[in-house]
N, C-alpha and C positions, 0 to 999 in steps of 0.2 A: 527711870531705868538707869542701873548702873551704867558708866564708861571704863575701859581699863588707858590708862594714861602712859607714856613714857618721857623720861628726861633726858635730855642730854645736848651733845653739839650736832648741830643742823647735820651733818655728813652722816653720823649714826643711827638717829631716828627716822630719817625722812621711809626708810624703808618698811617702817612700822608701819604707816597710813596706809598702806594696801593693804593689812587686816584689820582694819577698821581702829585701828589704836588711835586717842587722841597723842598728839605730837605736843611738847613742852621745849621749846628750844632754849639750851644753859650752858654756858662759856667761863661764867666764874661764879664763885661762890653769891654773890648778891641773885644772881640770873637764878642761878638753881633755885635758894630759900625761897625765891618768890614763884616759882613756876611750882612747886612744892605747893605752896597755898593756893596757886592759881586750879591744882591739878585736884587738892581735894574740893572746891570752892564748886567747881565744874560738876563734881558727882559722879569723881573716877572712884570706885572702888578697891579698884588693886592699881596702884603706882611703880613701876619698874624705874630704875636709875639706871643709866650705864655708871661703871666703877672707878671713873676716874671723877664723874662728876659727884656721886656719892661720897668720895672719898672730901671734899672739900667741905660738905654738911653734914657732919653723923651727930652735930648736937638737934641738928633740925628733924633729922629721921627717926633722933630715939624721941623727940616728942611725941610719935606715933606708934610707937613700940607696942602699948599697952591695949591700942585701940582693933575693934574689929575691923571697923572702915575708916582711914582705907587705910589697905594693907600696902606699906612699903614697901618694897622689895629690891634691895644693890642685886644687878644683873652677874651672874659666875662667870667667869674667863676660864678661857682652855688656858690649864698649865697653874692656875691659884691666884694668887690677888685676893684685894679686897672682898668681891662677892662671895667667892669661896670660903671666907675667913669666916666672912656672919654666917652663911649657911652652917655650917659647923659649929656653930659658937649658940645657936638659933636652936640646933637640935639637941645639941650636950646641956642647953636649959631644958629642954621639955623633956627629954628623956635622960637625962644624966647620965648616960656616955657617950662615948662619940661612938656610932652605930653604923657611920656613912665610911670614915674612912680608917677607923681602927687602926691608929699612929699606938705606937710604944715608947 
């Protein structure tokens, strides 16, 4: 049975375990790459980053780019950031325009 996994520093995830998320706790770049393999290793299917800690791995998450499982995922921030940026960037590859937020 799939798991859904999340990354990041102890303070932000801990809130996730009350719906059943497995928790991956990552403070710097080494912590995250390996809670990254730790989390598909586990037989999390969909992996959530918070976006500060994505932001220190994006050669380690586009190794996963291509793949079904598991799906990465940099978490979106109110107001834009990182997550924001791939989501956008995620949808203008698959559908070749930007559909979500129609910039000029």
């Amino acid at each position: 049975m799939y798991k859904i996994g999340i990354i990041g520093q102890r303070e932000r995830v801990m809130c996730f375990m009350a719906a059943g998320f497995s928790i991956y706790e990552a403070a710097d770049a080494a912590q995250a790459a390996e809670s990254l393999k730790a989390a598909k290793n586990d037989g999390c299917a969909v992996i959530y980053i918070v976006p500060s800690v994505a932001q220190l791995i994006p050669e380690e998450i586009a190794k996963y780019s291509g793949d079904t499982v598991p799906a990465v995922i940099p978490l979106p921030e109110a107001g834009g950031g990182y997550g924001i940026t791939q989501l956008k960037s995620a949808v203008e590859r698959a559908v070749g325009a930007d559909i979500i937020f129609k910039e000029q």
